[in-house]
N, C-alpha and C positions, 0 to 999 in steps of 0.2 A: 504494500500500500504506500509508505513510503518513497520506494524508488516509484511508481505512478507518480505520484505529487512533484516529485521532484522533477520525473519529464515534462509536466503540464508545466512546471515552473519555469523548466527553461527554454519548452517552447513558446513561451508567452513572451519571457523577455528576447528571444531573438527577435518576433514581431513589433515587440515593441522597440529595441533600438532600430529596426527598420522605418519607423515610422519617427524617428527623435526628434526633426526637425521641425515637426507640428504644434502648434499651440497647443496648449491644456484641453482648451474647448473642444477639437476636433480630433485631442488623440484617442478617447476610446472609441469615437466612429471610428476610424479607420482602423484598430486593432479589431474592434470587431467583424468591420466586412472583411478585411484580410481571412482571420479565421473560419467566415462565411456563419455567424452565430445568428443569423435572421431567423424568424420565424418559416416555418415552410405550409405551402399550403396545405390543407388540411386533407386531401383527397392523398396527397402524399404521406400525412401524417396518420394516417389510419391504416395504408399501406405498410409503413414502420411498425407498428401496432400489431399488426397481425403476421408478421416476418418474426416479430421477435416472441410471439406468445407460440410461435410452434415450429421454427427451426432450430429448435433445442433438439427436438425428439430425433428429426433424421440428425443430425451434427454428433448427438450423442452415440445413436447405431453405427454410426462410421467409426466413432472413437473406438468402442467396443472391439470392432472388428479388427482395426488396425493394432489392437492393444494385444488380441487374440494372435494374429498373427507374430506377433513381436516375443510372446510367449506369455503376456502375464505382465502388471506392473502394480507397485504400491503405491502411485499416484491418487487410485479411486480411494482405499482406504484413508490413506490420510487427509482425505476431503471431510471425508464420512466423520473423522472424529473430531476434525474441526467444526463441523455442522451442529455435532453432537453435547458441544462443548457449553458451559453457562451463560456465555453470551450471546445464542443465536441471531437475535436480530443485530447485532453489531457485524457478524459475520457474512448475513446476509448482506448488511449495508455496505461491507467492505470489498465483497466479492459481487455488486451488483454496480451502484452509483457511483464508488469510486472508479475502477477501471472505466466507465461507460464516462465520466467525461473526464478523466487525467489521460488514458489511450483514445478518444476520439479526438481532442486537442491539437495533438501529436501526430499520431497515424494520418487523418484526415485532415484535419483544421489545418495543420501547416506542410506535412510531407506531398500528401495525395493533391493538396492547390498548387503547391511549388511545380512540381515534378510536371503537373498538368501543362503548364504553361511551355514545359521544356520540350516534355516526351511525348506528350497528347494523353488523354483519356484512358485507351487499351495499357501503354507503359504503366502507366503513370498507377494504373489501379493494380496488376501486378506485381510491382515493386515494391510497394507498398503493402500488396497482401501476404508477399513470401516474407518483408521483413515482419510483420507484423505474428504469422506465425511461427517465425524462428523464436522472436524475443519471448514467447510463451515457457522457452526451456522446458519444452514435453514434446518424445517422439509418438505416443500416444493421439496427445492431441496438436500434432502438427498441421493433418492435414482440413482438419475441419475449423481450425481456426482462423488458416487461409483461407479455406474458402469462404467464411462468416465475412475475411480483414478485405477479401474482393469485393463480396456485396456491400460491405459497410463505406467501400470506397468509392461504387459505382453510386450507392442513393445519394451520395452529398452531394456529389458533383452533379447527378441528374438533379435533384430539387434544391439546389446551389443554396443545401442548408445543414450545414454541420448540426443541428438540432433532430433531423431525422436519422438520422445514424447515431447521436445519442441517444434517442428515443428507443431504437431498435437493440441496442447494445445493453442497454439498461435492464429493457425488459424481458429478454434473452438471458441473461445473468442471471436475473431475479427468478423466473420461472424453473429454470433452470435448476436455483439452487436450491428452490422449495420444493422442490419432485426430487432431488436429493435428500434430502433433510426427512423427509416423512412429513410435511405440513398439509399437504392435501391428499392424502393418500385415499379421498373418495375419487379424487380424478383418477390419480395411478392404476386403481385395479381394474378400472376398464379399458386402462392401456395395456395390463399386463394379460385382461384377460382374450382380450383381440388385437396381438402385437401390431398385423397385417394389416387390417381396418386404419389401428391409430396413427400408422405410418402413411399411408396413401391419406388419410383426411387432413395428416399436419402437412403433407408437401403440397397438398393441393391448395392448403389454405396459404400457404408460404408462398406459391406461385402465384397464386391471388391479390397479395399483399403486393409482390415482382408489379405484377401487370399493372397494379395503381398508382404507385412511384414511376412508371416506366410510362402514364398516360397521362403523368401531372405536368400542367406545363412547370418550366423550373420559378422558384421564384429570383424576380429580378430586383437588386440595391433600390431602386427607387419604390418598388412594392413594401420596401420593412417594416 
């Protein structure tokens, strides 16, 4: 949690010595649109909404499998007893809203706009999504975290609003770590008890969410 904070920190002040020779008045506009922190529109933002309440389930089956494959790791356990631990909701809060905007800041807010300008869109959201699931330090979950750090990188920049990729990240985390933890365990047993069902209904509804960030127009600086 720490090193998060500490990346939001310094990628905030790169932005901000980028912008030093602005009055007081105009320099958090400009940090802000830099970062792209505008509101997004709302057809986008329910799009985000519903990516992040159910691409846990496939991201998680992938993890599974590649963890399978890999032979076995004690990364899930020592989730499990940090979840388990006296301060849940703290752990919740740390493994949901922190990462969701000290890594979307960074990954998005400043790498995936920078890079964008350089490399174009396809680079830009790539490079960005392999670093992002490198810095995870889990071969586990490498590869679904790139592909989470892809989608997280194509909705900003589609709805040119670093708020929808926090929104997605956040609430991806958070579900995520409550179907972990045992908090809704009336949802879980109808996941567990129709693996096949809950898989095809969450990527459906994930590709549904796709198609509405992908049919929003983006929002523009003078829209904020």
């Amino acid at each position: 949690v720490i090193a998060q904070l500490v990346l939001a920190a310094v990628a905030t002040a790169v932005v901000f010595h980028h912008h030093a020779q602005l009055d007081a008045a105009n320099l958090p506009r400009a940090i802000f649109a830099s970062l792209a922190l505008r509101a997004p529109r709302l057809p986008a933002l329910i799009g985000a909404l519903l990516i992040g309440l159910t691409s846990w389930l496939p991201n998680s089956q992938l993890a599974v499998w590649v963890q399978a494959q890999l032979g076995g790791s004690a990364e899930v356990p020592a989730l499990e007893e940090l979840l388990r631990g006296p301060r849940l909701t703290l752990s919740i809060a740390c493994l949901s809203l922190v990462p969701a905007f000290a890594e979307e800041i960074v990954f998005r807010g400043l790498w995936t706009r920078a890079l964008t300008t350089r490399l174009g869109v396809t680079a830009s959201c790539c490079l960005t999504a392999l670093a992002f699931g490198s810095y995870h330090l889990s071969f586990a979950q490498w590869l679904p975290t790139t592909l989470l750090g892809g989608l997280l990188a194509w909705a900003t920049l589609r709805s040119n609003s670093l708020w929808t990729a926090i929104t997605l990240h956040a609430v991806n985390n958070a579900v995520a770590t409550m179907m972990a933890s045992g908090l809704v365990g009336a949802l879980a047993r109808p996941i567990l008890r129709y693996p096949s069902a809950s898989l095809v209904l969450a990527v459906t509804t994930t590709l549904t969410g796709i198609l509405l960030v992908a049919a929003t127009p983006p929002r523009q600086p003078r829209d904020s």
